[in-house]
MIKE-84613 format. One record per residue: residue in one letter; x, y, z of N, C-alpha, C in turn. Coordinates in steps of 0.001 Angstrom, whole numbers, padded with zeros to 6 digits, always signed. Each point is the difference from the previous one (the first is absolute). Layout:
N
AXYZXYZXYZ/...
***
This chain:
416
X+032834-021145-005308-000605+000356-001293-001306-000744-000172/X-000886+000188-001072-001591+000064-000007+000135-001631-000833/X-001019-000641+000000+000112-001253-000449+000034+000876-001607/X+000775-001098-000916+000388+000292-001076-001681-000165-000601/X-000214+000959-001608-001192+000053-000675+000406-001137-000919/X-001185-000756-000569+000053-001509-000705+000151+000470-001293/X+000232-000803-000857+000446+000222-001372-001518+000759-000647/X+000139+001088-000685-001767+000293-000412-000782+000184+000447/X+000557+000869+001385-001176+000328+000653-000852+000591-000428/X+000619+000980-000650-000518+001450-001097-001101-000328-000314/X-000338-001417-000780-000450-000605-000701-001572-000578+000805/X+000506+000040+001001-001148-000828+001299-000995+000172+000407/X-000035+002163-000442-001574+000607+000070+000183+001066-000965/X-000869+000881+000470-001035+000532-000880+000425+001586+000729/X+000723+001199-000779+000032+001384+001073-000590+000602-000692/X-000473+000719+000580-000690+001262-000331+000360+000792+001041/X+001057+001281-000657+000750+000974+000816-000695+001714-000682/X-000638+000630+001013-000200+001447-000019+000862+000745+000341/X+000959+001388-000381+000781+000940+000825-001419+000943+000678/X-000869+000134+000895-000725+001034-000414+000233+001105+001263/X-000271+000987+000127+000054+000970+000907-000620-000074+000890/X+000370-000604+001114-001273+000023+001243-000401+000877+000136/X-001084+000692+000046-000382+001156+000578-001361-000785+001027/X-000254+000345+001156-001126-000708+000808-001096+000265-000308/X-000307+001281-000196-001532-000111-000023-000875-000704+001315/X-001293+000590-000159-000720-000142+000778+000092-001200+001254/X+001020+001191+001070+000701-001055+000745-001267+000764+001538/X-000617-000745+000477-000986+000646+000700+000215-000157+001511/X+000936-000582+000279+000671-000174+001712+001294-000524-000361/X+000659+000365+001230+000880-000763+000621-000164-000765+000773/X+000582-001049-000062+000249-001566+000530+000564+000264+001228/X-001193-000234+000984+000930-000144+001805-000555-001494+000485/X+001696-000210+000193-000363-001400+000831+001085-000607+001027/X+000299-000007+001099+000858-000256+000782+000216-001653-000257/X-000381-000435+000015+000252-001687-000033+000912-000364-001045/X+000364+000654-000833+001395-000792-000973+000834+000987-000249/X+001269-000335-000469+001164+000907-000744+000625-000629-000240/X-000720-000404-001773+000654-000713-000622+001249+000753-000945/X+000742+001197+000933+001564-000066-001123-000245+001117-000929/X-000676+000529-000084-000520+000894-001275+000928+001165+000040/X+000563+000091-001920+000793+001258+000178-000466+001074+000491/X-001493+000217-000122-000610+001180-000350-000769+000236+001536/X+000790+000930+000945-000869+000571+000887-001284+000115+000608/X-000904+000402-001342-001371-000114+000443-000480-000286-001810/X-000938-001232+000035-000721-000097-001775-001573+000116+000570/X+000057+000603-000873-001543+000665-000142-000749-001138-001079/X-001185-000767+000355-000811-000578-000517-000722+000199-000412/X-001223-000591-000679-001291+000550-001004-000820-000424+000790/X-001373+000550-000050-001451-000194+000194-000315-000506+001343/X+000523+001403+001081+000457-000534+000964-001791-000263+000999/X-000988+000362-001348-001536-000326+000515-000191-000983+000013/X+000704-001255+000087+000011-001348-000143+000208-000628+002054/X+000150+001290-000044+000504-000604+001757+001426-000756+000216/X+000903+000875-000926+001666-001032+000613-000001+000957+001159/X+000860-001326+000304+000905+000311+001587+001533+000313-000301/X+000357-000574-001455+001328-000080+000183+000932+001299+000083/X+001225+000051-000221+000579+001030+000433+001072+000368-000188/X+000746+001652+000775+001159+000125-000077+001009-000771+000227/X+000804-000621-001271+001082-001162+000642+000962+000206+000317/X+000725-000232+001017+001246+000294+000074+001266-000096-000953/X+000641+000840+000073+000987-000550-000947+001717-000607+000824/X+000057-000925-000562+001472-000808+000698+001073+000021-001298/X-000385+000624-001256+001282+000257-000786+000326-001480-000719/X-000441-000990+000457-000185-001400-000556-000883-000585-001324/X+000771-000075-000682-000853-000730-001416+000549-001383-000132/X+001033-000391-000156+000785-001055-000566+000046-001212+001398/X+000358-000054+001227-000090-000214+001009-000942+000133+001175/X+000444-000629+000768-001435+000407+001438+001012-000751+001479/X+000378+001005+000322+001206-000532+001695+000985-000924-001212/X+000142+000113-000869+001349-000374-000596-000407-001618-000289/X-001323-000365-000443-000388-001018-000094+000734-000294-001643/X+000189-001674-000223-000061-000188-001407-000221-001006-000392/X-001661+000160+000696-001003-000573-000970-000402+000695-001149/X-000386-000586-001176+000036+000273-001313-001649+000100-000313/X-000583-000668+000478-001198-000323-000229-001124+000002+000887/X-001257+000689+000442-000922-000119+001248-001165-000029-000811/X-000722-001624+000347-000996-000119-000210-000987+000779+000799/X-000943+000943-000140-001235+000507+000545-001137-000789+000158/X-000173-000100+001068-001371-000821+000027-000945+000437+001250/X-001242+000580-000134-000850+000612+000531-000888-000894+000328/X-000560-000632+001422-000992-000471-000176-001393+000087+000961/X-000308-000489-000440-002011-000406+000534-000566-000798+000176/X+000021-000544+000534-001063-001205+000217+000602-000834-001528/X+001143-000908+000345+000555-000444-001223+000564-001290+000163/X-000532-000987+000931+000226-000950+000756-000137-001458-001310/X-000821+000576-000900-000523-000860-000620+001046-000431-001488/X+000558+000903+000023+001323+000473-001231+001230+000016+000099/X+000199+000467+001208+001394+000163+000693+001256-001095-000109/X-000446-001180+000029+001014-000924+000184+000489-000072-001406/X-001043-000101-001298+000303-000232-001287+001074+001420-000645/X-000620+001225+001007+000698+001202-000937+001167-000002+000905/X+000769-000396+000920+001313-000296+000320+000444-000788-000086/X-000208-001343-000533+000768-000825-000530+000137+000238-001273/X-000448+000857-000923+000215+000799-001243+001250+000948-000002/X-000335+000382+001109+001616+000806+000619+001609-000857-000118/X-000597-000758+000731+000926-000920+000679+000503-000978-001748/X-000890-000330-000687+000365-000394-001167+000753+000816-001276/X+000384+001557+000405+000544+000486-001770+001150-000385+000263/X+000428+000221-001644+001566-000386-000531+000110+001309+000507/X+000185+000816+000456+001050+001412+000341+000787-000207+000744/X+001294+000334-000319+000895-000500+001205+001136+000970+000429/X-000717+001600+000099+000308+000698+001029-000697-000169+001389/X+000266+001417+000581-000462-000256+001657-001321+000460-000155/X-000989-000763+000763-001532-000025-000346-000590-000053+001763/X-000299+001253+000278-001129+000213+001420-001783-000104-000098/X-000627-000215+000822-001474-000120-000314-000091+000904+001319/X-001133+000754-000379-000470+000656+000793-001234+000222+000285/X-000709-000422+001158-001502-000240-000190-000842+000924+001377/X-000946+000559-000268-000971+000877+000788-001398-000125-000156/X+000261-000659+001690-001559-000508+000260-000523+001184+000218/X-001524+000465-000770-001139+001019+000133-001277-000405+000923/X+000686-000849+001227-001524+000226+000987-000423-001620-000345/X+000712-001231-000714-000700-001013-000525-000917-000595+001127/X-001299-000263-000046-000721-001214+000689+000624-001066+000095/X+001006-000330-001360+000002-001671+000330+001447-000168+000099/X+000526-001519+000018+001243+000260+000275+001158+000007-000983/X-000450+000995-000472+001490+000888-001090+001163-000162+000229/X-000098+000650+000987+001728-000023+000721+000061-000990+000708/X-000187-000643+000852+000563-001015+000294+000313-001084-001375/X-000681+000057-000883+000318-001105-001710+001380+000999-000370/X+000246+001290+000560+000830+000621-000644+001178-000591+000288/X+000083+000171+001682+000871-000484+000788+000622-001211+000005/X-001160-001057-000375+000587-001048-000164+001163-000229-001316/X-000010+001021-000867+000548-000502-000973+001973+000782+000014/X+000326+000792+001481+000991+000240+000113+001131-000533-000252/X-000137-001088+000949+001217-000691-000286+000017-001159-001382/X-001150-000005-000641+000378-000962-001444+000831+001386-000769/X-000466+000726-000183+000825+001167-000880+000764+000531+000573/X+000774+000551+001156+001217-000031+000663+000764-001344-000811/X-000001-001398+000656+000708-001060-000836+000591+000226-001512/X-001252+000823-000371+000397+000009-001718+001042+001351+000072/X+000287+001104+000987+000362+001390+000104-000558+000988-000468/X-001763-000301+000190-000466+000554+000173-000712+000817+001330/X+000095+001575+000125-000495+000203+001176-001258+000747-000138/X-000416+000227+001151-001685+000103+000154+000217+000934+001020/X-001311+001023-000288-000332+001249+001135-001397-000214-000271/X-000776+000111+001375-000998-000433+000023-000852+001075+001792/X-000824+000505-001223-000310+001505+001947-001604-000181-000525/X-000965+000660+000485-001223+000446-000257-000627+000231+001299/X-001639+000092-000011-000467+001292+001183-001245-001154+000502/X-000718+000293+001175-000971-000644+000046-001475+000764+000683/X+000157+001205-000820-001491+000810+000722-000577-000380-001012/X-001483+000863+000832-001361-001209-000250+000208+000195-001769/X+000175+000917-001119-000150-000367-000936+000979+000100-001264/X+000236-000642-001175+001453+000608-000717+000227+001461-000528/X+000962+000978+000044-000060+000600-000599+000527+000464-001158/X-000213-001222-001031-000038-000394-001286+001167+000110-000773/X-000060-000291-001564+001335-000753-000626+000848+001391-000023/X-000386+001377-000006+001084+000530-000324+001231-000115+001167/X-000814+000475+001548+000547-000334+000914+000835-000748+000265/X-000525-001383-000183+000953-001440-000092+001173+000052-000932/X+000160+000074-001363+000771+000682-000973+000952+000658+001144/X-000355+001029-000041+001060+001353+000604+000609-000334+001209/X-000342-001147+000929+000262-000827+001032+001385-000853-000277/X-000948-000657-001145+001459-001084-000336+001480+000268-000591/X-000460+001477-000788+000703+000261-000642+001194+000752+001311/X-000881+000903+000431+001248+000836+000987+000549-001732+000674/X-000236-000882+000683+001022-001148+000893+000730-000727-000601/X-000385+000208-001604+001069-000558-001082+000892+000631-000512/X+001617-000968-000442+001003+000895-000126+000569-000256-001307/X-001032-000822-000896+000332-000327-001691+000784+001611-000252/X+000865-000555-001588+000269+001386-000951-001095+000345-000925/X-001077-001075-000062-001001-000347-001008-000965-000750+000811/X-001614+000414-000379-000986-000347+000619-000533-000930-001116/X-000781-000939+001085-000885-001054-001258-000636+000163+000385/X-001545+000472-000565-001688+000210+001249-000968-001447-000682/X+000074-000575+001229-000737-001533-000482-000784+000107+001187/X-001756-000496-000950-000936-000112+001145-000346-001310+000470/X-000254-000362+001335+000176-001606+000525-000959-000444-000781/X-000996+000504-000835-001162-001071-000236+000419-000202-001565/X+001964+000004-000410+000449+000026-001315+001008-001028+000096/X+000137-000507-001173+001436-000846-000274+001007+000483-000857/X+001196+000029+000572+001137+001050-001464+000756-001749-000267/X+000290-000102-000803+000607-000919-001093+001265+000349+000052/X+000871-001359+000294+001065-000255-000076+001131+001216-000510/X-000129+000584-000737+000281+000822-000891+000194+001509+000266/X-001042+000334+000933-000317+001575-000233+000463+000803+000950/X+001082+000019+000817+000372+000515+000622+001337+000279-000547/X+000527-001244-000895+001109+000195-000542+000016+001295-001636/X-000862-000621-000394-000332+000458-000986-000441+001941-000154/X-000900+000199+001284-000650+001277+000003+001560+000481+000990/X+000636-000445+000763+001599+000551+000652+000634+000735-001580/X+000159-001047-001009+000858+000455-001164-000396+001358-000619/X-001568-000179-000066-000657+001331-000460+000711+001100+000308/X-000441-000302+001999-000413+001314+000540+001758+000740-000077/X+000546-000906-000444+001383+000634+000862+001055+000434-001503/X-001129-000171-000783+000626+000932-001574-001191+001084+000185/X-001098-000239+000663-000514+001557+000334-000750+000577+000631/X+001038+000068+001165-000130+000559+001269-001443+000932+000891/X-000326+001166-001001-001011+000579-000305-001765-000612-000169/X+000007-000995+000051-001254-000531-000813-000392-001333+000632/X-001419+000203-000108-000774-001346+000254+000445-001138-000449/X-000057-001243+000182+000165-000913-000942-000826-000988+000462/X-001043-000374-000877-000845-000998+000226+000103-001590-001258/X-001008-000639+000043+000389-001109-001080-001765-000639-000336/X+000131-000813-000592-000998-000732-000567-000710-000912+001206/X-000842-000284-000019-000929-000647+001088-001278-001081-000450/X+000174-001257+000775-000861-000810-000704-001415+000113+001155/X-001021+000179-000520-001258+000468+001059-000467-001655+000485/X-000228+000068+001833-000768-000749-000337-001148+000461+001106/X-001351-000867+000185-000298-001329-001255+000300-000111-001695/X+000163-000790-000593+000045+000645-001344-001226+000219-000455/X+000211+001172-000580-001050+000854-001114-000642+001210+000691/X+000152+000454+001708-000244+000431+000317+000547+001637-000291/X-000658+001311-000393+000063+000935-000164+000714-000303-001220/X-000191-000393-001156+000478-000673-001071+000484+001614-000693/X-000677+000818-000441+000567+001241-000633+000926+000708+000724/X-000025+000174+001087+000820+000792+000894+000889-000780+000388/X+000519-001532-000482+001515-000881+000038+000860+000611-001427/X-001184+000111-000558+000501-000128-001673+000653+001274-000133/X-000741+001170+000457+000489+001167+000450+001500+000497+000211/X+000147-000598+001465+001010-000251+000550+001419-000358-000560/X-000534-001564-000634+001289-000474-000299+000261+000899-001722/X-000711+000142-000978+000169+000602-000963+000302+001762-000380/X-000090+000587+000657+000252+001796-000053+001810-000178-000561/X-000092+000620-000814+001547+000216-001010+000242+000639+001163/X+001646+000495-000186+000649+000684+000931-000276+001733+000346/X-000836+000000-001683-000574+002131-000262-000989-000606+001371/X-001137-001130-000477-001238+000341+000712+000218-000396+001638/X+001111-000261+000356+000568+000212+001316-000563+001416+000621/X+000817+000930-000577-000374+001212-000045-001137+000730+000036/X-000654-000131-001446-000723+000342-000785-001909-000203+000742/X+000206-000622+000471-001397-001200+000418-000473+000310+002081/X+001146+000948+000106-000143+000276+001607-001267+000509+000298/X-000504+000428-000875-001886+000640+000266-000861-000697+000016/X+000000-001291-000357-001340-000870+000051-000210-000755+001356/X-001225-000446-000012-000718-000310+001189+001018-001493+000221/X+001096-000433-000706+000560-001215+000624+000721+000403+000930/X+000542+001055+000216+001204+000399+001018+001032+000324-000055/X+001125-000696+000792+001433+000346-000495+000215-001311-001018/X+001054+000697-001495+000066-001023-000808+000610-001312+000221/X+000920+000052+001034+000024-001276+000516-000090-000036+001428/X-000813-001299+000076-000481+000204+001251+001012-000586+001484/X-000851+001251+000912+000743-000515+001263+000787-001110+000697/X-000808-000464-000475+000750-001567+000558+001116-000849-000442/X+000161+000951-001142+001333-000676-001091+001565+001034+000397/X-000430+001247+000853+000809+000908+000370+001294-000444+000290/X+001124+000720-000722+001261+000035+000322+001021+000661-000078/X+000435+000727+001512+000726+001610-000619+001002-000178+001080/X+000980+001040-000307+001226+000596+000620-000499+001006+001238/X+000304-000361+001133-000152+000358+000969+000173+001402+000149/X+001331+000349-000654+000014+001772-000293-001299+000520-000708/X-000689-000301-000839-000920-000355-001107-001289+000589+001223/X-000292-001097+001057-000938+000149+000860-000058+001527+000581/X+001483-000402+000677-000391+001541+000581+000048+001171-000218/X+000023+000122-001339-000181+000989-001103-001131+000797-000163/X-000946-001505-000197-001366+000420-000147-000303+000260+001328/X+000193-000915+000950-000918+000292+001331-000663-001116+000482/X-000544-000044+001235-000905-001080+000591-001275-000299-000932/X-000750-001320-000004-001544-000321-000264-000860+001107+001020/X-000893+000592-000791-001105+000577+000594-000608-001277+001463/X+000017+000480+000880-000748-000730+001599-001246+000183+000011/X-000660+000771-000842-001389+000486+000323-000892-001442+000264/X+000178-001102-000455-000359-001385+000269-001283-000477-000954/X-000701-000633+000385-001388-000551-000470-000396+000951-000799/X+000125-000531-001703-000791+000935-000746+000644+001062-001238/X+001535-000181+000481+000992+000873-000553+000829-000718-000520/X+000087+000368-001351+000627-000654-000772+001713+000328-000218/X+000924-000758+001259+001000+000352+000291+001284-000107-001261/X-000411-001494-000762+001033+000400-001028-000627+000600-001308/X-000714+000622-000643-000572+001191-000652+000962+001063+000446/X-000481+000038+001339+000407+001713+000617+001636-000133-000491/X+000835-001142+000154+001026-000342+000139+000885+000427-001390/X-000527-000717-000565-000164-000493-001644-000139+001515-000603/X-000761+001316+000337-000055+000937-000840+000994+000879+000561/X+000773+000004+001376+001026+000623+000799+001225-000335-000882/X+000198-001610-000125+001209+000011-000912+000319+000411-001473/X-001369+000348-000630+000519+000508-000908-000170+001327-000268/X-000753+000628+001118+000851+001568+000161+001227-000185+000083/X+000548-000426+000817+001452-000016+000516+001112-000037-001108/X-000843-000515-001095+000620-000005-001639+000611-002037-000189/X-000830-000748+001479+000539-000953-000325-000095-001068-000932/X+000113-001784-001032+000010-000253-000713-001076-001268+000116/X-000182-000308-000732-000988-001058+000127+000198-001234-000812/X+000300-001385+000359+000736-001298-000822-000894-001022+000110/X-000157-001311-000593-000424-000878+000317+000570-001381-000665/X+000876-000649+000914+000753-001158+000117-001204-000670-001469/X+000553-000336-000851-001161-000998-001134-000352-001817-000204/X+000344-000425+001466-000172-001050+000458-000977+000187+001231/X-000751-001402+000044-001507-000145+001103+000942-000388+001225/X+000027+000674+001120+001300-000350+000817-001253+000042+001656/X-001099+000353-000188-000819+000486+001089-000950-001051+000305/X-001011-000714+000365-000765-000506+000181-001463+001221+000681/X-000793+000223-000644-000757+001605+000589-001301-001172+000242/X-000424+000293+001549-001210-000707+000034-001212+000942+000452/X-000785-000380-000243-001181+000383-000107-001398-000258+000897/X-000541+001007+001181-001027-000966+000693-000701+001317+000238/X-001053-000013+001146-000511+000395+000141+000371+001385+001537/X+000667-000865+000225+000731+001075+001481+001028+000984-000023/X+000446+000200-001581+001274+000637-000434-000697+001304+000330/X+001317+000787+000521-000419+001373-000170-000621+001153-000636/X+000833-000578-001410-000886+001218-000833-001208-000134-000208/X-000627-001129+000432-001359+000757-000104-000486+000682+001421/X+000538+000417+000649-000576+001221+000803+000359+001221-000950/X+000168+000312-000851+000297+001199-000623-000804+000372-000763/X-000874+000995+000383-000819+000499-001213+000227+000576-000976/X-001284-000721-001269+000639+000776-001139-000174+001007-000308/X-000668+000966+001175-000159+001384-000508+001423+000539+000693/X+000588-000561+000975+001416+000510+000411+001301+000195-000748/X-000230-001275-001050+000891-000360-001030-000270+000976-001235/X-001254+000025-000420-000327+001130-000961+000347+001111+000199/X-000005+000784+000710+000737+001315+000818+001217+000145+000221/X+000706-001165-000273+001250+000525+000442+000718-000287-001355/X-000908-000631-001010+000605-000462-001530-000093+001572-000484/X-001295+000493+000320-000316+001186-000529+001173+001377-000162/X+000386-000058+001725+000444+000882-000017+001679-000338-000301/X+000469-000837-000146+001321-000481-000179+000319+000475-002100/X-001480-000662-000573-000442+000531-001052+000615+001527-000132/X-001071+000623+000411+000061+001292+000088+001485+001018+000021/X+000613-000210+001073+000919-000143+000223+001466-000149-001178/X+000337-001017-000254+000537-000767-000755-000184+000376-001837/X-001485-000140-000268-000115+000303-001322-000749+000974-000379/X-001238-000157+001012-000730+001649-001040+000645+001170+000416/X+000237-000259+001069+001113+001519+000066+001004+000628-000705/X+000145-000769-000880+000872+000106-001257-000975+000067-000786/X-000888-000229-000547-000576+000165-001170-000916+001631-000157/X-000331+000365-001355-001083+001099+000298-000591-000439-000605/X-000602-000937-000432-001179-000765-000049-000217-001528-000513/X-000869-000998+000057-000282-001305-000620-001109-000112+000326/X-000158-001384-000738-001184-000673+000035-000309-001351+000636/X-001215-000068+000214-000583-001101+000821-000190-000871-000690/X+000330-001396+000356-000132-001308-001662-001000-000615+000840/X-001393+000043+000000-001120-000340+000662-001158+000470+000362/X-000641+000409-000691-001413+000828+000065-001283-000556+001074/X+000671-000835+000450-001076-000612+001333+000400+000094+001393/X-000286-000930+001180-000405-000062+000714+001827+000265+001206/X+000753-000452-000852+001098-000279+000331+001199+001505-000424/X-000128+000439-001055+000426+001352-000589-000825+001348+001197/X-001225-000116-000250-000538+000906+000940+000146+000128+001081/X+000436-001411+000654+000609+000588+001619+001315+000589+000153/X+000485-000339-001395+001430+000183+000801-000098+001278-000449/X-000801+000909-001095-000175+001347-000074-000568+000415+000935/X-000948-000232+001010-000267+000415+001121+000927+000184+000799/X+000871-001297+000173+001225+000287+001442+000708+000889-000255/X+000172+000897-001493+001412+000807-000232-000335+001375+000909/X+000879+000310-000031+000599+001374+000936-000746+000767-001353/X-000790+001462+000326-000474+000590-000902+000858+000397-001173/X+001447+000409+000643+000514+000521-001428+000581-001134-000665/X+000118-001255+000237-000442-000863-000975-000898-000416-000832/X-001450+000109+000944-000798-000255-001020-000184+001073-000901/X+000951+001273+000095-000291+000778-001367+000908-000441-000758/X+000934-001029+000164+000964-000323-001077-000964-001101-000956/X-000989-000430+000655-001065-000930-000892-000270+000320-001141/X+000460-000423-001221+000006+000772-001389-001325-000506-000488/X-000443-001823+000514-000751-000724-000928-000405-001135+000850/X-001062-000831+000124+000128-001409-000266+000273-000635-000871/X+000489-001478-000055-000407-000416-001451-000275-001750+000408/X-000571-000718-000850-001178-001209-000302+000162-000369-001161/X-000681-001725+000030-000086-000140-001257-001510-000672+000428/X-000710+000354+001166-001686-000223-000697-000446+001660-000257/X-000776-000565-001399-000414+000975-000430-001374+000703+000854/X-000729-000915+000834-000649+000577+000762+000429+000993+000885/X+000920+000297+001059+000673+001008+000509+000135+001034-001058/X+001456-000596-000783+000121+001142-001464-001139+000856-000419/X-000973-000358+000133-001610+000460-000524-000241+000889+000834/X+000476+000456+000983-001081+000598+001273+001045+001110-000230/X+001465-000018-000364+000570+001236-000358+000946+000762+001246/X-000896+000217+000632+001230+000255+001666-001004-000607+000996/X+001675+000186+001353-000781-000624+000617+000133+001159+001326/X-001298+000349+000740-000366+001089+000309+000695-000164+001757/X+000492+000508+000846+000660-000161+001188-001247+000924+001194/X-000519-000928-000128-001173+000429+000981-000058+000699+001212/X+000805-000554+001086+000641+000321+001243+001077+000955+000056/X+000094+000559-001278+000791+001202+000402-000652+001645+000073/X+000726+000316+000691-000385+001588+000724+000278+000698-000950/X+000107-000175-000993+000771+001162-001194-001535+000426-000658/X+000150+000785-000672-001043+000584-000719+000220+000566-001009/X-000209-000356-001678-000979-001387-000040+001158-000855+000502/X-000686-001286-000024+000788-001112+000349+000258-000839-001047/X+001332-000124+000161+001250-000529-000932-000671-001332-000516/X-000440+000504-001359+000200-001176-001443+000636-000708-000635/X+000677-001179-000048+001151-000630-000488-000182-000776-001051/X+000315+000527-001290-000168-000785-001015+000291-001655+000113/X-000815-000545-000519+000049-001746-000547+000313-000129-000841/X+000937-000505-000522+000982-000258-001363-000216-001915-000385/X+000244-000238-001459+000940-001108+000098+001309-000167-000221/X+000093-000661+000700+001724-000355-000271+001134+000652-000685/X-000647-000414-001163+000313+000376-001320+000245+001616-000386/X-001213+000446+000562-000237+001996-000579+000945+000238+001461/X+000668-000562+001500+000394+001083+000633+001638-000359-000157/X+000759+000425+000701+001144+000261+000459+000976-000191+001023/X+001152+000150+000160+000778-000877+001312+000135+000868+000374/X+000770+000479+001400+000509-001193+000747-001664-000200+000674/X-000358-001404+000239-000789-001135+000717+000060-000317+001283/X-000834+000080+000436+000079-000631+001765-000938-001218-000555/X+000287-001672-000034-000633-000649-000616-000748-000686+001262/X-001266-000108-000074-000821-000203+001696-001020-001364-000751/X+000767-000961-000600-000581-000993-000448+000673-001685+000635/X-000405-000411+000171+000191-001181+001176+001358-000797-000975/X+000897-000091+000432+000857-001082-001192-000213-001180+000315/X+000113-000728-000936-000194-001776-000448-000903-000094+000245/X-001149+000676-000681-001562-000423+000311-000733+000449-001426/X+001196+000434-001206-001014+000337-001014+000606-001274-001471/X+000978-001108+000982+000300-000508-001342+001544+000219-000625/X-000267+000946+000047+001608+000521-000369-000493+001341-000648/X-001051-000036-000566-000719+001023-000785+000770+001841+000690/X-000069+000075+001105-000044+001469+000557+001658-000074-000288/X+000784-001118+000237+001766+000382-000488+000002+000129-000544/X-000342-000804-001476+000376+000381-001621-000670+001457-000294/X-000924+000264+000574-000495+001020-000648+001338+001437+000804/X+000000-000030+000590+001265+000982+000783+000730-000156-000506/X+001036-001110-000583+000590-000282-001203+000114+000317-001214/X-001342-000334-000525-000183+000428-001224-000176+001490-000428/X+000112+001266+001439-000194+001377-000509+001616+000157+000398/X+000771-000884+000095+001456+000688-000057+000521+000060+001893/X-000911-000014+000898-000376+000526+001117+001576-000461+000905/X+000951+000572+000950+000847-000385+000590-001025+000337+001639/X+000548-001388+000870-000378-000111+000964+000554+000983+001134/X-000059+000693+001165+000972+000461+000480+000073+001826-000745/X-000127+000043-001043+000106+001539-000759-001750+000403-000641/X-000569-001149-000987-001209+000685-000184-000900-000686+000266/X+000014-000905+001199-000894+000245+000927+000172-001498+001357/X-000679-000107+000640+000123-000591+001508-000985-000756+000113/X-000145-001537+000504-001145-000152+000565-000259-000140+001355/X-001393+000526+000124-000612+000435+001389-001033-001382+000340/X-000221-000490-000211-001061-001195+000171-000351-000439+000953/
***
């Protein structure tokens, strides 16, 4: 039987549960990739935006969710790495330190490292064996990596957890969080479960911590369109192995592709749930060699867009733009045309825009070309696609969404 749940766990985070209808949508390849089969119920899963260059692929299916060769380990740490020589010792003795005291595997995949990764990996076998902890430890050595989703989808197929923990070597998890995000995941099965995270250096990316750790359990949900990403982030990941192969492998496409995005909008087609443990249980660091910044932000914008699209205006027959500038106008540019005829309005509160009356769509082939009224605030109407930066006006842009009655999630979204 499963290690018993602690008094209040209930109590321990934060859910935010959707029933919603997967339907896929703009699923643009199938995933071929001979190198893993990680277990997947599902025959063949079809992935998104397969112009990104994945490799990944049809997975096999072995009928396995709960088990792996009849393993019962409870727990598989994920750990992907890179050139991580410099971190490594601190983020497994983090391992080696939680109170959890089911069965706990680490599983680590070297991506091509220059330096010596694995051998720091290796060395740390037999201290965590002693504790009963065991270790799987494989990776590749051509001339270059082929990047985190790869590695991910590596570790995961040689690991035989019931439940995945995805921890990146250049991170520290706290005493705590393995036990803690286990209790989550295993009242619900279905769903991400991430937790609170202390950034360091401190102060670094100061709005986008605050972000993070603060989104209510709606704006879990609610908040999947903005330029921060998935609402909780990758590195705090913690799911049910059935859970994984549900959704499917990380996009392989490598350098540039934003593997848990792609990841992150798969599971909640799938209709899955989204939680966040309400304790700082992560240590998230911060430098200059981290991945995501190979990801461009015009890659990320495009795929907010169309997930957008997708998801909410496709339901709507029409709204409005809460932004009469620079930031509103693109994202009326990126829409699919018969969206932008759902464009009822802009709306502003400088009266300079307001003044000019519409705003004229230059680059389009239509004839005449489409005029879009400039509103304020005030004179237009919901539902809102709100394309205004949050925690940058004060508080001013919430209360005022507030103060017209406005529900987040129903009359209107922000896009920022």
């Amino acid at each position: 039987m499963e290690t018993n749940l602690t008094s209040g766990a209930k109590q321990l985070f934060l859910v935010s549960r959707r029933s919603n209808d997967a339907t896929f949508g703009s699923n643009d390849a199938t995933l071929e990739s001979n190198d893993v089969s990680l277990g997947s119920n599902d025959a063949t899963l079809e992935f998104i935006d397969g112009s990104l260059g994945s490799s990944s692929a049809s997975m096999k299916s072995t009928g396995a969710c709960e088990t792996v060769g009849g393993s019962n380990v409870q727990v598989s740490v994920i750990i992907p790495v890179y050139n991580g020589a410099q971190w490594l010792d601190e983020c497994l003795q983090a391992v080696l330190d939680q109170d959890f005291r089911g069965t706990l595997e680490i599983s680590v995949f070297d991506d091509a490292s220059t330096d010596n990764s694995r051998a720091i990996a290796e060395s740390w076998r037999e201290r965590l064996r002693m504790r009963g902890v065991t270790m799987v430890i494989s990776g590749h050595n051509r001339d270059r990596p082929r990047g985190v989703g790869f590695a991910k989808n590596k570790a995961v197929a040689q690991s035989s957890g019931r439940y995945l923990c995805f921890q990146d070597a250049d991170d520290v998890m706290l005493p705590q969080r393995v036990r803690l995000q286990y209790e989550a995941a295993v009242l619900n099965p279905d769903t991400i479960v991430g937790c609170r995270v202390r950034r360091v250096p401190e102060g670094s990316t100061e709005r986008y911590t605050r972000w993070i750790n603060t989104l209510s359990p709606e704006q879990l949900l609610t908040q999947v369109y903005t330029s921060h990403g998935p609402t909780v982030v990758m590195p705090t990941w913690f799911c049910s192995r059935c859970w994984f192969h549900k959704v499917g492998p990380f996009d392989e496409g490598g350098k540039g592709v934003p593997e848990d995005l792609l990841w992150f909008y798969q599971s909640l087609r799938r209709g899955g749930g989204v939680i966040r443990v309400d304790e700082c249980i992560l240590i998230y660091r911060y430098h200059e060699h981290a991945a995501t910044h190979s990801v461009l932000e015009e890659t990320i914008w495009k795929l907010r867009v169309d997930f957008l699209e997708e998801r909410v205006l496709g339901q709507w027959d029409s709204f409005t733009v809460w932004n009469a500038g620079k930031q509103g106008r693109k994202l009326y540019r990126s829409l699919a045309s018969t969206n932008q005829k759902k464009v009822k309005a802009f709306c502003d509160v400088d009266e300079n825009k307001i003044k000019k009356g519409f705003y004229t769509y230059e680059d389009s082939k239509e004839r005449p070309k489409p005029r879009i009224p400039v509103l304020h605030y005030r004179d237009s109407s919901p539902p809102f696609i709100v394309c205004v930066k949050l925690d940058m006006t004060g508080g001013v842009l919430e209360e005022t969404l507030l103060s017209l009655g406005l529900k987040e999630g129903v009359d209107y979204y922000h896009f920022n």
